[in-house]
N, C-alpha and C positions, 0 to 999 in steps of 0.2 A: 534205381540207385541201390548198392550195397548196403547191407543190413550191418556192414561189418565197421568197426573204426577206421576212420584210413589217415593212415600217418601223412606227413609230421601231424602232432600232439603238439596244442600251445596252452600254455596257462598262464593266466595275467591274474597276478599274485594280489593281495589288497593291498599293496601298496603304489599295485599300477604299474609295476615290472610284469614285464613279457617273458616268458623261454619256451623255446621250442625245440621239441624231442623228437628223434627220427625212427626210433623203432620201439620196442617194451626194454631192449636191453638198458637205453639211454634212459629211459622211466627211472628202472631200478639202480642205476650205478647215481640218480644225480638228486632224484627225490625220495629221501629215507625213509622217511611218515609223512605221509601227505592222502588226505581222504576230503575229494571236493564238496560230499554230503555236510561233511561236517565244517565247512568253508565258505558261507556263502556267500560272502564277497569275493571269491577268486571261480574265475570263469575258464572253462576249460573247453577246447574246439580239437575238432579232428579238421581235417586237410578241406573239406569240403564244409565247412562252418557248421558244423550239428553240434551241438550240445553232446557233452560226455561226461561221466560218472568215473572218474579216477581214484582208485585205491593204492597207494603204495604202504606197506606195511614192512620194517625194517629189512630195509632193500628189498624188497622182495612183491612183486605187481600182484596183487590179489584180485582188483577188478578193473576190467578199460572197457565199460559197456557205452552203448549210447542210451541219453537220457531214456526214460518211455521203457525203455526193452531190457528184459531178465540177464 
């Protein structure tokens, strides 16, 4: 299996809303700050259900790793 994220990107917010993002573009243009470390009620998946580490920092995608990896 790929080491890499593989889009779409879902995150189900604490409130228990879903959104689902289809590339890093859509990352950036729709979550302005958003960092799932510091979120731990909102759960974030890549295309194949692995766990992801999401950073969005004023627009702008800083990190889309999978949990576990640098």
């Amino acid at each position: 299996m790929s080491e890499e994220v593989q889009f779409p990107v879902s995150v189900t917010f604490e409130d228990g809303t879903k959104e689902q993002y289809a590339d890093a573009a859509d990352l950036e243009m729709n979550l302005e700050d958003f960092d799932s470390a510091s979120s731990p009620d909102c759960h974030v998946l890549d295309a194949s259900g692995r766990e992801v580490h999401l950073e969005v920092r004023l627009l702008s995608l800083k990190r889309l790793t999978l949990k576990g990896k640098s």
